[in-house]
Structures are given as C-alpha cells and as structure tokens.
C-alpha positions in Angstrom: 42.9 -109.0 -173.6 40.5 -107.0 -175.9 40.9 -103.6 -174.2 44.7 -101.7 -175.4 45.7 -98.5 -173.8 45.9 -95.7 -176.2 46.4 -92.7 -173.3 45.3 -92.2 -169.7 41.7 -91.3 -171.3 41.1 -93.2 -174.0 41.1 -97.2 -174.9 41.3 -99.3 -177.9 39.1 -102.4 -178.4 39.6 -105.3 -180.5 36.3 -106.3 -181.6 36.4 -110.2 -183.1 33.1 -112.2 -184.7 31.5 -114.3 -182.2 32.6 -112.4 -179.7 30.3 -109.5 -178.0 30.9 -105.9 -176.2 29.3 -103.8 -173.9 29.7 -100.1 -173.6 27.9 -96.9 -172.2 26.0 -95.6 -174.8 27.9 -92.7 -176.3 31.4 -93.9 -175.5 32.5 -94.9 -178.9 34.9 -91.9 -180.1 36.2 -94.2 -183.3 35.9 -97.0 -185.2 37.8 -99.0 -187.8 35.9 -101.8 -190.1 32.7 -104.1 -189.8 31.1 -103.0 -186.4 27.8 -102.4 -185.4 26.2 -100.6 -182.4 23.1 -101.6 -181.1 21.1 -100.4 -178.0 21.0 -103.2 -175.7 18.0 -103.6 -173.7 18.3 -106.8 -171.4 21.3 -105.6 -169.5 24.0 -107.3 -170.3 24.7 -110.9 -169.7 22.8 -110.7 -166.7 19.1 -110.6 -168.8 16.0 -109.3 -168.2 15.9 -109.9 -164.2 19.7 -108.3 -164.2 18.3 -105.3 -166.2 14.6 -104.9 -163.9 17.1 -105.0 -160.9 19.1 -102.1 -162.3 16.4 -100.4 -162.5 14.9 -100.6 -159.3 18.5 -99.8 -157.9 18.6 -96.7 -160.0 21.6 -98.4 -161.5 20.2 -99.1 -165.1 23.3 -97.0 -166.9 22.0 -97.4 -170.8 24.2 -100.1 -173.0 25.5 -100.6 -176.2 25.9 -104.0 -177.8 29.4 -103.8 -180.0 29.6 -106.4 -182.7 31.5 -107.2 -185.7 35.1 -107.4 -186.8 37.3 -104.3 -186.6 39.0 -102.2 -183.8 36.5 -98.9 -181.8 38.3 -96.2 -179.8 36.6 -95.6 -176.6 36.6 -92.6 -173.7 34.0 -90.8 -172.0 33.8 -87.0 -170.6 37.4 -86.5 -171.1 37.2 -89.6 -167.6 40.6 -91.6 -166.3 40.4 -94.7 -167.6 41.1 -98.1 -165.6 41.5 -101.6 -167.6 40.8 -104.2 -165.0 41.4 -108.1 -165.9 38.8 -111.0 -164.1 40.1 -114.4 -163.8 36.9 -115.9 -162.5 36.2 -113.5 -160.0 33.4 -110.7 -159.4 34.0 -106.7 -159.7 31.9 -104.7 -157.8 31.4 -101.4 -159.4 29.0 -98.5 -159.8 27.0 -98.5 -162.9 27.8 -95.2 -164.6 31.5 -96.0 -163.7 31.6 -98.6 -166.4 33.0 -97.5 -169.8 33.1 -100.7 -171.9 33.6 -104.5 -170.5 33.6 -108.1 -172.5 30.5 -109.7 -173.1 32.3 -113.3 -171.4 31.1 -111.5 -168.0 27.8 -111.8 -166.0 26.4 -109.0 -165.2 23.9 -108.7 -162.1 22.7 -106.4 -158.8 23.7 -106.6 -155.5 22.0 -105.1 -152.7 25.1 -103.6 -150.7 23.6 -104.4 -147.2 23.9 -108.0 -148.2 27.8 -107.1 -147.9 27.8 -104.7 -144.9 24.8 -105.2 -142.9 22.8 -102.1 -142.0 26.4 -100.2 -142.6 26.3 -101.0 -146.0 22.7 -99.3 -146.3 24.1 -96.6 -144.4 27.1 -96.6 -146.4 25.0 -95.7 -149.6 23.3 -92.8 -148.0 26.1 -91.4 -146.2 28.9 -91.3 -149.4 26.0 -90.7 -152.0 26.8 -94.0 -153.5 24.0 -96.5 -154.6 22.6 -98.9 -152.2 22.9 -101.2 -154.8 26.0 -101.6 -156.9 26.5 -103.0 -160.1 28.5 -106.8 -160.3 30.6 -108.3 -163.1 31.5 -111.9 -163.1 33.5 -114.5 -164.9 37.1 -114.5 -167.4 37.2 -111.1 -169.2 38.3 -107.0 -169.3 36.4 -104.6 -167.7 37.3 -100.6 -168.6 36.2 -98.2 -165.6 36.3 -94.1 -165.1 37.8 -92.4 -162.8 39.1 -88.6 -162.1 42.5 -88.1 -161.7 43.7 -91.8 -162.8 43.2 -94.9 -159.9 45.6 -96.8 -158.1 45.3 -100.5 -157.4 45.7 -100.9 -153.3 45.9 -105.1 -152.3 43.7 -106.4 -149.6 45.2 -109.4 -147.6 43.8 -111.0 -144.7 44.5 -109.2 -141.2 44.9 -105.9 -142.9 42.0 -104.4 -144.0 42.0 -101.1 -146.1 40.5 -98.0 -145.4 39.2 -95.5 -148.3 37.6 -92.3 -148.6 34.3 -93.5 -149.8 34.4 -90.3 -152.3 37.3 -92.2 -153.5 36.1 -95.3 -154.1 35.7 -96.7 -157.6 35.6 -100.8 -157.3 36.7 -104.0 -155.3 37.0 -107.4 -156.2 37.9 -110.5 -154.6 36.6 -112.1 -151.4 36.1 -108.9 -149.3 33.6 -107.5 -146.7 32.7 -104.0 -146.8 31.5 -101.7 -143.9 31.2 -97.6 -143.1 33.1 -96.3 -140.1 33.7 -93.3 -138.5 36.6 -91.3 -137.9 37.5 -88.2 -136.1 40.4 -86.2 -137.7 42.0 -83.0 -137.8 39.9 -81.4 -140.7 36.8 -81.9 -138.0 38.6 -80.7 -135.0 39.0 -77.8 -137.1 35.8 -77.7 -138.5 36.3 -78.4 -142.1 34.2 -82.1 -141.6 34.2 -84.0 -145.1 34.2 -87.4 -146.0 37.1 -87.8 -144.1 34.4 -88.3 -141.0 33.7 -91.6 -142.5 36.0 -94.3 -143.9 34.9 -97.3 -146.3 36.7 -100.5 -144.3 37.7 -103.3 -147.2 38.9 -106.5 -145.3 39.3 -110.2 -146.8 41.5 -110.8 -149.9 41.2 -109.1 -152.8 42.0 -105.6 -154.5 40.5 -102.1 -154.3 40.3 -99.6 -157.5 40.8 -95.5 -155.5 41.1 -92.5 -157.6 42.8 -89.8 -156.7 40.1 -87.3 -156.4 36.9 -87.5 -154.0 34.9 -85.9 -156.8 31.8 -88.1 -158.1 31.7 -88.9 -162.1 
C-alpha cells in the first residue's frame, strides 16, 4: 500500500517513479526527496468527461498530480483520516472528502438517483449531500476525512444498514442506497434532526460512518 499511518490525522505516502498520486490541493504538509506537484486539470483518471461531470455536479474538488521519487506527509484541516484499500471494486465518496488516493484508480460521476431512484434525489436535498457523488474504481488506496475518526460497519445480504446521513462518509461494494424516514424520541420531543431520516445500505459491501453528524 502506498498510504502509512503516521497519526489519526495525518498520512505518509510513498511516492515511486512511474507511479502517479492524486491529492486535494493544499494537503501536502511534508515532503522528503524528488517530488513534484502539479495542478491537475482533467480530473483524475477519469479525463476530461470525468472532470466536465464534476463540474456540473458541483463535485469538481481541485487536484494535485504527485510525482517523483520520495515520501509526502499528508492531512487536511486538522480532518480524521481514513485509509481505505480497493481490490477491484468502486468507492463511492463525496468529492471534498477525498484527501489523497492512487492514480491505479478510475475516477468518474454518478448521478445518485441512478442508485436510489427518486429517493436518491431526495436523499441529496434532504441530508445536504450532492446529488451526484464522486466514484473511485479499480486496485489501489484511497485516504478520506472524516470528524471524529470512522468506523468500518459490513453490509451482508438480508441485513441492510441504517446511517445517519450526517454521518455518512462512503460505501463500497455491491449495495443499493435509499432515504427513509423515521420517527424517534428526539421528534416526539421536538428536537427533530437528521435522526427523521435514515440512509438504508442493503447488498454486500461496507460503509465508512464517522462519529460526528457535522459536514467537512
């Protein structure tokens, strides 16, 4: 893996030549050797139509392109940090949660109706969340950000998950999303939150929660 834990807030990458980065511009706190930084402008692996879809989406976080030979410290806004390992299979995440990720991955749009109907649309306005979220697929790292650190809960088939949608930071796997509603104490005693509405995750897979419902 090219991502190394160095605390709960800040990662180490081992940057090889040949081999390509991506980060959020701004995230490098540190670096050690032959490295350059350049502004990427075609959005990744995904290219030009991945990068025009971002932008439609609102979801066109700016990137870095990391090259070179050497190690570069990473961390952003004092943010938890998550390292997540792909074996083939796509990340769904929100754009400005992504701190770094290996250039071995796709990157592309999805339009999050297209995984919960007219819930998923609703989803997005509801929770504040894009309507479109970003995608990363293929082998590789990915490094996300969180508050207050994220927990990895499984998905199996026949038990789906339910999350705060303020708490949501990323799935992956083969799972169907869609918004539902919920009446719990905090409304019967007037406090209403996001705790009206619950994010349901069923199929197989995993889902990234942190353990705060407070947006990056």
């Amino acid at each position: 893996m090219t991502f190394t834990e160095i605390n709960s807030k800040m990662i180490q990458a081992t940057v090889m030549p040949g081999q390509r980065l991506y980060s959020q511009r701004g995230a490098m706190l540190a670096y050690k050797g032959d490295v350059s930084f350049t502004p990427n402008i075609q959005g990744g692996q995904g290219g030009v139509m991945s990068m025009l879809g971002r932008r439609v989406a609102n979801e066109a976080t700016p990137l870095m392109t990391v090259e070179g030979s050497g190690t570069v410290m990473f961390g952003h806004g004092g943010h938890h940090i998550q390292i997540i390992e792909l074996t083939g299979d796509t990340l769904y995440v929100e754009a400005d949660r992504l701190l770094a990720f290996e250039g071995t991955l796709r990157q592309g749009t999805m339009f999050m109706g297209s995984q919960g109907g007219v819930m998923g649309m609703v989803r997005g306005q509801v929770t504040g969340q894009g309507l479109f979220t970003t995608t990363l697929q293929g082998r590789g790292a990915v490094a996300v950000m969180a508050h207050g650190g994220v927990f990895e809960v499984p998905i199996t088939p026949g038990r789906p998950v339910h999350v705060d949608p303020q708490a949501y930071v990323a799935h992956h796997g083969d799972v169907r999303n869609k918004l539902s509603t919920a009446l719990g104490w905090r409304d019967m005693v007037g406090r209403g939150s996001g705790e009206a509405f619950q994010l349901e995750l069923s199929g197989s897979g995993a889902v990234y929660v942190q353990a705060s419902e407070e947006k990056l």
